[in-house]
C-alpha positions in Angstrom: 13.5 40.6 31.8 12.7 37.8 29.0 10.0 36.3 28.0 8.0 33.5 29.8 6.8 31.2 27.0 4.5 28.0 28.1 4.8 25.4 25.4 1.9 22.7 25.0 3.0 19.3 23.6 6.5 18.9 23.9 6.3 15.1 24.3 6.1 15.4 20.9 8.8 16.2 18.6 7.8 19.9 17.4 6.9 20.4 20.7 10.2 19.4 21.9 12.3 20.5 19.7 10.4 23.9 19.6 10.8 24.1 23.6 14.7 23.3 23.3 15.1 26.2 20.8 13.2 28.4 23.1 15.3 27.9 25.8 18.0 28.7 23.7 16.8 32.1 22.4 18.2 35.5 23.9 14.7 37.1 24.3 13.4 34.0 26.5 13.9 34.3 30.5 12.6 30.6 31.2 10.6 28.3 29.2 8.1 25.8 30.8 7.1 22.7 28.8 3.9 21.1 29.1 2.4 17.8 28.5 0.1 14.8 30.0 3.6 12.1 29.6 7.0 13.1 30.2 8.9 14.0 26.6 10.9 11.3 25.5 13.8 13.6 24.2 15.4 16.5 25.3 13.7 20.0 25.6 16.9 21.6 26.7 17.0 24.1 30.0 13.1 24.1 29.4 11.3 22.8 32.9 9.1 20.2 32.4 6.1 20.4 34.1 3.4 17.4 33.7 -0.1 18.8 33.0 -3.2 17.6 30.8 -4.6 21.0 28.9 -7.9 19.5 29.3 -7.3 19.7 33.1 -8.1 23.7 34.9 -4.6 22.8 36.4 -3.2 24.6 33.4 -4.5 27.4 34.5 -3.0 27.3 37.7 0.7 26.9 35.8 0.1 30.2 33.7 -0.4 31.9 36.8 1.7 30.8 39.0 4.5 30.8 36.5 3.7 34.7 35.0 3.8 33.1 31.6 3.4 36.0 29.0 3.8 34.0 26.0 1.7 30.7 25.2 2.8 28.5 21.7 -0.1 25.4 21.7 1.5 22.7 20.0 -1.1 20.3 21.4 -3.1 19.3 18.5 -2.3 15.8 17.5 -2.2 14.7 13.6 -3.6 10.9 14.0 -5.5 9.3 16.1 -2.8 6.7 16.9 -0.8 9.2 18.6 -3.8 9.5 21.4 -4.8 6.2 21.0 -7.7 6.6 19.1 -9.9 9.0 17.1 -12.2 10.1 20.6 -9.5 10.8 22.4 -7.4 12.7 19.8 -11.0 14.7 19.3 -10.8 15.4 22.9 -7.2 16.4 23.3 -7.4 18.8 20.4 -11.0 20.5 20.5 -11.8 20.1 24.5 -8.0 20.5 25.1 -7.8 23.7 22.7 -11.0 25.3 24.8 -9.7 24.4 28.4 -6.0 26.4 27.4 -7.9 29.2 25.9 -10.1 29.9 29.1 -6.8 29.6 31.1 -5.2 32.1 28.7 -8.5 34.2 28.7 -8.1 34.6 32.8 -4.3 35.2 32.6 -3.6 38.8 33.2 0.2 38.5 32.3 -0.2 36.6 29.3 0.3 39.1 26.1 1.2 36.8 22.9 -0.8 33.6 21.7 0.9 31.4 19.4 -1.2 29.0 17.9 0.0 26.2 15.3 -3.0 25.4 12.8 -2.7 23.5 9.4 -2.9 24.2 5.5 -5.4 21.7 5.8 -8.3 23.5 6.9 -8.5 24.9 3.0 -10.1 21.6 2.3 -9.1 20.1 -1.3 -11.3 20.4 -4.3 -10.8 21.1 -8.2 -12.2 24.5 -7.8 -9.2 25.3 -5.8 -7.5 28.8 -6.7 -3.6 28.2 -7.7 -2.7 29.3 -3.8 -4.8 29.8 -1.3 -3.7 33.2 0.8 -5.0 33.8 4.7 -8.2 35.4 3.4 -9.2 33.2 1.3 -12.3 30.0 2.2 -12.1 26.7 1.3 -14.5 25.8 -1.2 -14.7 22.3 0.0 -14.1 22.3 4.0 -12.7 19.6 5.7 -15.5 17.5 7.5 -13.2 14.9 9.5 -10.1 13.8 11.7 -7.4 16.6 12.2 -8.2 18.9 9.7 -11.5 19.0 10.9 -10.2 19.5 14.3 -8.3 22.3 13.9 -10.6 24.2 11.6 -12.6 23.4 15.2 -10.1 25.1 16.9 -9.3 28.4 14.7 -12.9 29.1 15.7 -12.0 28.9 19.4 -9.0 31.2 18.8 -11.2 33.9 17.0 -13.6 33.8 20.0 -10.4 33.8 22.8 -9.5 36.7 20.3 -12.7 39.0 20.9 -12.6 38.0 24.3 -9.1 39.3 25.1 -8.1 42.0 22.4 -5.0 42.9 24.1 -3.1 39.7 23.4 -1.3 39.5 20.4 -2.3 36.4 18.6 -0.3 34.9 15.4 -2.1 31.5 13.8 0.0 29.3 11.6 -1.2 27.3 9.4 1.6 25.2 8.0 2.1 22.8 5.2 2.8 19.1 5.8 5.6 19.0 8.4 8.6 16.5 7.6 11.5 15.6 8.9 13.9 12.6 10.0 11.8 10.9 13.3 8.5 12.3 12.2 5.8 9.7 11.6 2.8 11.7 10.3 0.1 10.5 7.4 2.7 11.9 5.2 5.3 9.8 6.2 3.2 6.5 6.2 2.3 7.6 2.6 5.8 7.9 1.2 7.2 5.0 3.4 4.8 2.5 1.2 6.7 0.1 -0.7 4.8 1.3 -3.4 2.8 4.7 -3.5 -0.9 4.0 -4.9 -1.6 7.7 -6.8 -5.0 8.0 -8.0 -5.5 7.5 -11.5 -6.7 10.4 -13.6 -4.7 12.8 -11.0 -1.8 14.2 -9.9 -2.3 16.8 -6.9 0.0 19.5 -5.7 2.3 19.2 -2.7 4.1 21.4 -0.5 6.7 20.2 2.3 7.7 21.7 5.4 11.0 20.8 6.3 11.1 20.0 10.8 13.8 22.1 11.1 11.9 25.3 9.5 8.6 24.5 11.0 10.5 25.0 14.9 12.5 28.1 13.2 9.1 29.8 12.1 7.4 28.8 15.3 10.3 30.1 17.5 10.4 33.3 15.3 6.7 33.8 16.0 7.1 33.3 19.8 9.6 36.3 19.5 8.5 38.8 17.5 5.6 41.2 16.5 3.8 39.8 14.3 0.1 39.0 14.9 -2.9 36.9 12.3 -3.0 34.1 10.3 0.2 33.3 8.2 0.6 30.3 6.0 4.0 28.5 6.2 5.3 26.3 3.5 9.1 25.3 2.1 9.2 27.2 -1.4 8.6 25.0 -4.6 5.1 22.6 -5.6 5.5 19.3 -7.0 3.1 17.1 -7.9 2.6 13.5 -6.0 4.1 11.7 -9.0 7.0 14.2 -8.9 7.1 13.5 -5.7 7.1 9.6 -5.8 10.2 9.8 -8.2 12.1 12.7 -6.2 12.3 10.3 -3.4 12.8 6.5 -5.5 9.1 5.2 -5.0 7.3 3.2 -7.6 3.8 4.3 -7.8 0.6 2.1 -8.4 -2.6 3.7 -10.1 -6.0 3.3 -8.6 -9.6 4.1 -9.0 -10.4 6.8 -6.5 -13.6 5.1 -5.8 -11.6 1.9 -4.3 -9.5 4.0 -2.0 -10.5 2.2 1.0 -10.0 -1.3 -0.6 -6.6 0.3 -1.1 -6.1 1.2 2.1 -7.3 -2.3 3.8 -5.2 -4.5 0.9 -2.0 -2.2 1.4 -1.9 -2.9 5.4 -3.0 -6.6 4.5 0.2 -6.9 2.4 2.5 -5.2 4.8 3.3 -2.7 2.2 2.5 0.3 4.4 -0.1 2.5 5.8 -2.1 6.1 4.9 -4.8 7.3 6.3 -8.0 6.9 3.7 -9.2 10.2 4.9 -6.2 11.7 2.4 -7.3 10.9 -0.8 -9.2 13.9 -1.7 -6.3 15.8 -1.0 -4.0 13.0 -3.0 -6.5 13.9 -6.1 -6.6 17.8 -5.8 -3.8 18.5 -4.0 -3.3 22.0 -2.4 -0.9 25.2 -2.4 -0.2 27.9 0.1 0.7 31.6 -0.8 3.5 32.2 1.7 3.7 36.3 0.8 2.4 37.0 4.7 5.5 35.0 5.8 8.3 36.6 3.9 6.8 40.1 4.7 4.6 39.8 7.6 7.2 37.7 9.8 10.3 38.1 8.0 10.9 34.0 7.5 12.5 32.2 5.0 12.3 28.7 4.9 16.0 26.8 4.3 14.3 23.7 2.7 12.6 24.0 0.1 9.7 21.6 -0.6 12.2 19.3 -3.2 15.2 19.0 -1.0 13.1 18.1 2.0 11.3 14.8 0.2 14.6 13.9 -0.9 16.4 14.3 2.4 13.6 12.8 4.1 12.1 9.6 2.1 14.7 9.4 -0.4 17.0 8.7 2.2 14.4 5.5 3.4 14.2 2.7 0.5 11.6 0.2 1.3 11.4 -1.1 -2.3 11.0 -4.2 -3.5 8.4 -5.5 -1.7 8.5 -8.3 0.7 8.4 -12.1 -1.8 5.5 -13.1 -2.4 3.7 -10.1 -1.9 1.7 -9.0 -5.4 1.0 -5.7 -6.5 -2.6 -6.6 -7.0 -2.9 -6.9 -3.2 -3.0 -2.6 -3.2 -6.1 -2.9 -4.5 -7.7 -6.0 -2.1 -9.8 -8.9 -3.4 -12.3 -7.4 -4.8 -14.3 -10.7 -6.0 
C-alpha cells in the first residue's frame, strides 16, 4: 500500500500544485486536498475535500481517511490573501494549533511535513554570512508572516514532544517565485521602479515554484526528518537583482520607508509590504548543506535564472505619463 498524504492549502498555488504532484508520485496511494474554498486550478487525481483547519472537522478527515502523511501548506504570506492581517493571524497560528491536535490524536498518521520560511532568521547587520538550521536570529522577526510562522515552529516542536513517533521534516524556504505567484516579492519587483535603500544593498536568495513543490514532494516521500533550509543556489544582491530583471531602481532614506510605501501606491507604480525593509537593508542567506545531504535535493533554478525568468520576463517600465519619480517618496512638505 501507498501513502495517504492530506495536503492543507491547495487553493493556493503550492498547495495545488504540490497536491497535483502528489498524486502523481508512485509512493502515494491517494491524496486528499484540503482547504476552506474550492482550488481554483487543478490538483490532479487529488480529492478535494472542503474543510477549514481551524474547524475539529479536520480531525475527523485524518481519521476517517487513515491519512499517514500530513504536508501543511496553510500558512498564508499576506494578509490580502485572507482578507486582512486578523484573519491571516488566525488561519496560520489558530489554524496551525487546531491541525496539530488533529495530528496529535491520529494513530495512523507517521510523517509531518511542515513548510516554514527563511524568514524566521530575522534580518540584521550582525547576521553571519549563512544562517544553517542551528543557528538563532539575532534580530527576530516581531510581525506579519514571519512572525507567524516563527509562531508556529513553536507549535511543531511542542506537537513533536507530544508524539515522538511521527517523523517530522520543517522547511524553511527562501522567497518562493514563480509565473502566477503574487507574494511581497513579486509586488516588489513588479514596481515600475524598485526603491532600494540607500546606503544598502542586502542579499537575496530565490526559490524557483517549480523546486519549492519538487523539495516539498521529496520530503513527503522520503526519510528525512528536522529542519532543512531550501534555497535556489547563488546570492545576489537587490541592486543585482533590479538589473538581472530590467528594473530601474530609486534610492531612499530608510527612515521614509513608509512615505515610500504610501507615495508608490498613490502613483500606481506598485506595491511592497513596509514590513520588508529591514530585510531590503540587511538582506539574508541560507546554508542549504542539510538539503543536498540530508534530503538528497538539488534545486534546477538557481537564484539568477529564476529572477530573470520570473520578472524579467514582466516589463512595467516607463511609468505611467505624468507620474514623477518624486512621488516614491510622497509629499513630504
Amino acid at each position: 500500500m501507498g501513502k495517504v498524504v492530506l495536503v492543507t492549502g491547495v487553493s493556493r498555488l503550492v498547495g495545488g500544485l504540490t497536491a497535483r504532484a502528489l498524486s502523481e508520485h508512485a509512493d502515494v496511494d491517494r491524496v486528499i486536498g484540503v482547504d476552506s474554498v474550492p482550488p481554483p486550478h487543478s490538483i490532479g487525481s487529488a480529492r478535494f475535500v472542503r474543510a477549514d483547519i481551524r474547524n475539529p472537522i479536520i480531525g475527523k478527515v485524518i481519521r476517517q481517511e487513515q491519512v499517514d502523511t500530513v504536508v501543511h501548506l496553510g500558512v498564508i504570506t499576506t494578509p490580502r490573501q485572507a482578507g486582512g492581517r486578523t484573519a491571516q493571524k488566525e488561519i496560520n497560528v489558530i489554524g496551525t494549533m487546531q491541525l496539530l491536535a488533529a495530528c496529535q490524536k491520529a494513530e495512523s498518521l507517521n510523517r509531518l511535513v511542515v513548510k516554514s520560511t527563511g524568514a524566521v532568521y530575522g534580518a540584521s547587520p550582525r547576521d553571519p554570512a549563512m544562517f544553517t538550521e542551528d543557528m538563532t536570529p539575532r534580530r527576530a522577526p516581531t510581525a506579519g508572516f514571519p512572525r507567524d510562522s516563527v509562531e508556529v515552529e513553536n507549535y511543531v516542536r511542542g506537537f513533536a514532544r507530544r508524539r515522538p513517533d511521527v517523523d517530522i521534516t520543517l522547511l524553511r524556504m527562501a522567497n518562493i517565485a514563480g509565473p502566477g505567484m503574487r507574494t511581497p516579492l513579486s509586488d516588489y519587483f513588479r514596481m515600475r521602479a524598485m526603491p532600494v535603500p540607500m546606503g544598502y544593498d542586502g542579499r537575496i536568495q530565490v526559490l524557483h515554484l517549480d523546486d519549492a513543490v519538487r523539495s516539498l514532494v521529496t520530503s513527503a516521500t522520503s526519510e528525512a526528518t528536522g529542519i532543512i533550509n531550501i534555497a535556489g543556489d547563488g546570492i545576489v544582491t537587490v541592486r543585482q537583482a533590479a538589473r538581472l530583471a530590467g528594473r530601474p531602481t530609486v534610492p531612499f532614506v530608510p527612515v521614509l520607508a513608509g512615505a515610500v510605501t504610501s507615495g508608490a501606491r498613490a502613483a500606481r507604480l506598485g506595491a511592497f509590504d513596509s514590513s520588508q525593509w529591514q530585510w531590503l537593508c540587511y538582506g539574508r542567506a541560507l546554508d542549504t548543506t542539510r538539503m543536498r545531504e540530508l534530503l538528497g535535493f538539488t534545486p534546477d533554478h538557481t537564484t539568477r535564472d529564476t529572477i530573470r525568468e520570473v520578472f524579467g520576463a514582466d516589463p512595467v517600465w516607463p511609468p505611467s505619463p505624468g507620474v514623477a519619480i518624486s512621488s516614491l517618496i510622497g509629499d513630504r512638505s
